[in-house]
VEXPADO-605652 format. One record per residue (C-alpha): residue number from 1; residue in one letter; z, x, y. Coordinates in steps of 0.05 Angstrom, whole numbers, always signed. Layout:
REM residues N
FINU_NUM_A_Z_X_Y $
...
END
This chain:
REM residues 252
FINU_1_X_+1866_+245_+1354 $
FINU_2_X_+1836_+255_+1280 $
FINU_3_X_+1850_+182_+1274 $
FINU_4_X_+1811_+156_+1330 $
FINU_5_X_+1753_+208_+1315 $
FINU_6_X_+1757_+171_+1245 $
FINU_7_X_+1755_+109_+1276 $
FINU_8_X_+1688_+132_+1315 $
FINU_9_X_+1668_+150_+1257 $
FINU_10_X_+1675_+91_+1217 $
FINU_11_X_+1645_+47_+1269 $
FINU_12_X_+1579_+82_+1274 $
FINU_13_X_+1572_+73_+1193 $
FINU_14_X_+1589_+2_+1208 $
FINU_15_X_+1535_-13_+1253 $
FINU_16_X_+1476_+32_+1218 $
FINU_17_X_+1497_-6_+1149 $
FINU_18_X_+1491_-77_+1183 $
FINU_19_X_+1421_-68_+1206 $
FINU_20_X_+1397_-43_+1139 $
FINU_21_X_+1417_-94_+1108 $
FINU_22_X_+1396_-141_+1161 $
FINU_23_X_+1324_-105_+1149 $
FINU_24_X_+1339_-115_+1073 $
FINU_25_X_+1348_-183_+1084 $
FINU_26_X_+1279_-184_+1133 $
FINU_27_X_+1245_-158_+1069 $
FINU_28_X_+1268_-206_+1013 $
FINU_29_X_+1325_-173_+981 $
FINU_30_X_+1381_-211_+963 $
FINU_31_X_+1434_-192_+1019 $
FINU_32_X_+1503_-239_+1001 $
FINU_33_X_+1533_-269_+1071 $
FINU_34_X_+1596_-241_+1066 $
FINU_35_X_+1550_-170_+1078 $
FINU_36_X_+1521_-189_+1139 $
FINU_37_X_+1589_-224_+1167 $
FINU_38_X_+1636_-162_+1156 $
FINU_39_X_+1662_-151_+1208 $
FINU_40_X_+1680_-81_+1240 $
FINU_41_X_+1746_-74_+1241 $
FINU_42_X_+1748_-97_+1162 $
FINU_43_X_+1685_-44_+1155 $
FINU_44_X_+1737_+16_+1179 $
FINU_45_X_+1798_-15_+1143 $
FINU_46_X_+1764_-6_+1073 $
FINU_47_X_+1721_+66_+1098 $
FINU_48_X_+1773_+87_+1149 $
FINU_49_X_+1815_+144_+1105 $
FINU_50_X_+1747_+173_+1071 $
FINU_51_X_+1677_+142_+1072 $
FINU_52_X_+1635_+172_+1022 $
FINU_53_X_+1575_+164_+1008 $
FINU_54_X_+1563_+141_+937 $
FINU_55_X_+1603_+80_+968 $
FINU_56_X_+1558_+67_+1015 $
FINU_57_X_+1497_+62_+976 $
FINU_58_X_+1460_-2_+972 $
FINU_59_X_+1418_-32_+908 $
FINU_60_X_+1386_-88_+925 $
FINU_61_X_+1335_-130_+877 $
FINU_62_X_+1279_-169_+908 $
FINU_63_X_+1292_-251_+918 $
FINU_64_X_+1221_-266_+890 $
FINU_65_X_+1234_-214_+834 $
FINU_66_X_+1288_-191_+801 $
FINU_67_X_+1262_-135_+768 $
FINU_68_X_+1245_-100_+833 $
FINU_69_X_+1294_-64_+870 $
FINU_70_X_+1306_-17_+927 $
FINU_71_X_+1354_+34_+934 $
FINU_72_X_+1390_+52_+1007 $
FINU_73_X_+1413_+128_+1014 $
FINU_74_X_+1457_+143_+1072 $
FINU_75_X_+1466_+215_+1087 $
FINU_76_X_+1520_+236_+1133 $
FINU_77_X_+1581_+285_+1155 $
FINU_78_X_+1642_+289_+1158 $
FINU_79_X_+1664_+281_+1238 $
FINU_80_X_+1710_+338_+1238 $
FINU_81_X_+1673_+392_+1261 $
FINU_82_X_+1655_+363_+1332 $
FINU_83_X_+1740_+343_+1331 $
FINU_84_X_+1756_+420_+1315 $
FINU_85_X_+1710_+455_+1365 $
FINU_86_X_+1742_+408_+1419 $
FINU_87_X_+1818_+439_+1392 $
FINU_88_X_+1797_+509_+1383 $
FINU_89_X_+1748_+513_+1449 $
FINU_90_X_+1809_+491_+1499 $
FINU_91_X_+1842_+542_+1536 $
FINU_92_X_+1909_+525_+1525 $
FINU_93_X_+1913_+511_+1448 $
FINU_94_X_+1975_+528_+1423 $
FINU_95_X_+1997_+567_+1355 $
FINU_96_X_+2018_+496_+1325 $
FINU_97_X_+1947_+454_+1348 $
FINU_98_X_+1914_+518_+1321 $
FINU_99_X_+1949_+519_+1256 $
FINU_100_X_+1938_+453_+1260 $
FINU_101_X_+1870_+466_+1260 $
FINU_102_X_+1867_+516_+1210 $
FINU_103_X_+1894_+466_+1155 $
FINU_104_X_+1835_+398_+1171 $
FINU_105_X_+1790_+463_+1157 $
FINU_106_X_+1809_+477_+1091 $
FINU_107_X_+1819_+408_+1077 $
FINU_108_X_+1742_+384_+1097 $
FINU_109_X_+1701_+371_+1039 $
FINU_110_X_+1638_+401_+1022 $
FINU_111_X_+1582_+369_+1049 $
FINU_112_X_+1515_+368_+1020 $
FINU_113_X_+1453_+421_+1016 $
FINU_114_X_+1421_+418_+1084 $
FINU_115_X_+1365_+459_+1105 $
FINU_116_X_+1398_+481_+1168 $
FINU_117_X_+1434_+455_+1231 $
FINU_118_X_+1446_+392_+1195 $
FINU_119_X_+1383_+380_+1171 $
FINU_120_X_+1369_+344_+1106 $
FINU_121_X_+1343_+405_+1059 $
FINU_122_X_+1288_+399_+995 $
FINU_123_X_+1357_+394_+942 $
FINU_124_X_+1379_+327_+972 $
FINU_125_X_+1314_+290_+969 $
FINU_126_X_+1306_+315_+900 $
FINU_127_X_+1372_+282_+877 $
FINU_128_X_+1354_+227_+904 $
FINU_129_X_+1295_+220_+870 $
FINU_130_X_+1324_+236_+809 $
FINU_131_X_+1365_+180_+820 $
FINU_132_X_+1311_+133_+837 $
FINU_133_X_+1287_+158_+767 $
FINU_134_X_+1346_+138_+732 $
FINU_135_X_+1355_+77_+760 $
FINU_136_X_+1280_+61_+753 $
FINU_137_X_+1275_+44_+828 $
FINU_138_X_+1201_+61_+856 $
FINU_139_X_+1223_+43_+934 $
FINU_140_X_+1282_+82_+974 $
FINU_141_X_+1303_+84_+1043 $
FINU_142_X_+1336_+147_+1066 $
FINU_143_X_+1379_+149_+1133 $
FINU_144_X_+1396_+208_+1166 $
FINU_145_X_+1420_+243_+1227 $
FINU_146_X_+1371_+293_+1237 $
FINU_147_X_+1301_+305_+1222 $
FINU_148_X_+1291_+329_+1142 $
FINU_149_X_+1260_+395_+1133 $
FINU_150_X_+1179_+402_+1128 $
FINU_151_X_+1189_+425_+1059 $
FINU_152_X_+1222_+353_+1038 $
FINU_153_X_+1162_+320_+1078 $
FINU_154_X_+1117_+354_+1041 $
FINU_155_X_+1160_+339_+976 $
FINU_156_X_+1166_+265_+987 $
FINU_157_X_+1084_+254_+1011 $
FINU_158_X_+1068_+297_+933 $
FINU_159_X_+1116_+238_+903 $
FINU_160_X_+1093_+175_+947 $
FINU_161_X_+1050_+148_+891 $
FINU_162_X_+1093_+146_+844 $
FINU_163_X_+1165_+142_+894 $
FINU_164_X_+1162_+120_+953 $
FINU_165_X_+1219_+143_+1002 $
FINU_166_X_+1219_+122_+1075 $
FINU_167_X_+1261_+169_+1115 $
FINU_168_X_+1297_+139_+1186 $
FINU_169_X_+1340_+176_+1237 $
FINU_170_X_+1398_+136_+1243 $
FINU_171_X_+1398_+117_+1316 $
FINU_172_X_+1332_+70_+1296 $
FINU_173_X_+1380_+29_+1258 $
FINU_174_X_+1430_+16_+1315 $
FINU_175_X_+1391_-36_+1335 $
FINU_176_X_+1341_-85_+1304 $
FINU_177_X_+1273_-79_+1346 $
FINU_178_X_+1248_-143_+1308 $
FINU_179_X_+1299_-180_+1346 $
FINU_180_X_+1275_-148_+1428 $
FINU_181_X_+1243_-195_+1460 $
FINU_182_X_+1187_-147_+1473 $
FINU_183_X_+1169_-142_+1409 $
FINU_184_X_+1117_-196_+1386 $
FINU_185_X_+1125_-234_+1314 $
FINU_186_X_+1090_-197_+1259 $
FINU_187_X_+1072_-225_+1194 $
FINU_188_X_+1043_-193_+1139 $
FINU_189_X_+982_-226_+1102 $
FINU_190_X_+980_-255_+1032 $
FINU_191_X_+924_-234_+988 $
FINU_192_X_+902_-300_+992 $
FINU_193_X_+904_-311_+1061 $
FINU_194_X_+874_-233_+1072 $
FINU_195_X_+809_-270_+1031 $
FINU_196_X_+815_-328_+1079 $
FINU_197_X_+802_-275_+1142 $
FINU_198_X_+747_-240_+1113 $
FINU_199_X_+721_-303_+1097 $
FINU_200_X_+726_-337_+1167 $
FINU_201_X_+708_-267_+1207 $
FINU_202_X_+668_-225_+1167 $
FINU_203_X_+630_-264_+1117 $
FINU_204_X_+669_-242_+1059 $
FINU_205_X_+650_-174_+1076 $
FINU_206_X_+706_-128_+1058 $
FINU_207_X_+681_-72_+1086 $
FINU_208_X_+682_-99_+1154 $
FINU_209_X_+757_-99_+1159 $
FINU_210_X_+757_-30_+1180 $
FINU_211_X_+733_-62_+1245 $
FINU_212_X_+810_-86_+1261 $
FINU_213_X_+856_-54_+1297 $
FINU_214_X_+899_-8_+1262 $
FINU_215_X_+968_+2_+1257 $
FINU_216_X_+989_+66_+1248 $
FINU_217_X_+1038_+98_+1197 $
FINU_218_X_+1084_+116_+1245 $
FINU_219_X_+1086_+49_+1282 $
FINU_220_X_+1168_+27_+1283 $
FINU_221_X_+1150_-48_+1254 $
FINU_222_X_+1110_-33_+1198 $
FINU_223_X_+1161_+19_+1177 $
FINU_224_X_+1216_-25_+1178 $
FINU_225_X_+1174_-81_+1128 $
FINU_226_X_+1149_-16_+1093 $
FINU_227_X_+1074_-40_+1097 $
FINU_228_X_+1030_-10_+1053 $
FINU_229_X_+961_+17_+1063 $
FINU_230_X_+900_-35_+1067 $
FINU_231_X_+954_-94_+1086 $
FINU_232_X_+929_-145_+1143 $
FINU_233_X_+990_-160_+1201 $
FINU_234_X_+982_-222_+1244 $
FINU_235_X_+1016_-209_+1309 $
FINU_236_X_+1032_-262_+1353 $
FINU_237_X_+1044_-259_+1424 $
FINU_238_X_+1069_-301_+1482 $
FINU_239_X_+1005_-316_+1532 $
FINU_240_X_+1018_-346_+1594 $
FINU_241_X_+950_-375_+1607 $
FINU_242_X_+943_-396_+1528 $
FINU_243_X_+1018_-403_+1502 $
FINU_244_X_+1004_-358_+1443 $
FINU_245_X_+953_-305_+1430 $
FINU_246_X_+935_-282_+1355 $
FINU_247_X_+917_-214_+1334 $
FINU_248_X_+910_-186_+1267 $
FINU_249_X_+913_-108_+1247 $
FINU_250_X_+897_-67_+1189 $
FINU_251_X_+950_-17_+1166 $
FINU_252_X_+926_+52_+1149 $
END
């Protein structure tokens, strides 16, 4: 039974890992093949016994540049707490399963600081930062399983400037919403082509792009191309009556 909740386990790391890096991939970093095309079964053979974390953190440097880099924490538990309150709930556990038990207990390892109920606390997101430090990284994704505590919000929106750490719940990465059909193509704008806009629409006024439509920092595309403030997204949409319909956006 510990085996298959391993297995579970193992399996949901798989597929939360392969759509980060497909989103790594999205946004320029240099993702080998043989990442992508791991397959799950030899995902659990090498994590099965023990995944840990440190293992499964990803360093990627940009394609364009090498000298940029982003950094991919995944914070998770171990799955044996959900396997011993099934045991020790049951009515008819005997002294063996319950001694059983007793021993995967003492044998779980210590999990990080959390703020409560599984809830990434203010230590974690400090040591991560403090690794982005030392590895001179200024851009971080951090996956989770539950909501981080508002102290860490507060913590990482004080750093942004200088550290920018984008925080996702894992179940947004067991899919890749860029790939449903109802979501429309998004590109973001060049500088250049940003100039060519203001140019053709507002005269070369820059302060009439605040007439767009804005995208929101809580809108699920532009956090998974971590668009920055003041960036210009094309959208393009399938139109029945035109065949394709153009929009364009201003992220705030």
């Amino acid at each position: 039974m510990a085996e298959h909740v391993l297995d579970r386990q193992s399996t949901h790391l798989y597929q939360v890992r392969k759509k980060v890096l497909e989103m790594m991939r999205d946004l320029d970093y240099v993702v080998a093949d043989n990442e992508l095309t791991l397959t799950n079964e030899q995902f659990c053979e090498k994590y099965r016994e023990d995944p840990k974390q440190e293992d499964l953190m990803i360093l990627k440097p940009k394609s364009s540049n090498n000298a940029e880099h982003v950094m991919v924490f995944h914070e998770f538990f171990s799955p044996f707490p959900t396997l011993l309150s099934f045991c020790c709930a049951a009515h008819d556990v005997a002294a063996g399963v319950e001694c059983l038990a007793s021993r995967f207990l003492c044998s779980l390892p210590k999990g990080p600081k959390t703020g409560g109920k599984g809830r990434v606390g203010l230590k974690t997101i400090k040591t991560c930062k403090k690794r982005m430090k030392r590895e001179n990284v200024p851009r971080a994704v951090f996956v989770v399983q539950q909501h981080i505590t508002p102290l860490s919000k507060q913590y990482i929106s004080r750093k942004a400037q200088k550290y920018h750490l984008e925080v996702f719940l894992e179940p947004e990465f067991l899919v890749n919403i860029t790939e449903c059909y109802l979501v429309p193509l998004h590109e973001i704008l060049t500088p250049e082509e940003k100039n060519t806009l203001l140019e053709r629409y507002t005269e070369g006024n820059p302060v009439m792009l605040v007439l767009l439509p804005w995208m929101q920092h809580n809108d699920p595309v532009a956090r998974y191309y971590g668009i920055n403030p003041g960036q210009v997204v094309k959208i393009i949409q399938s139109s029945e009556t035109a065949g394709r319909y153009v929009t364009y956006r201003l992220f705030v």
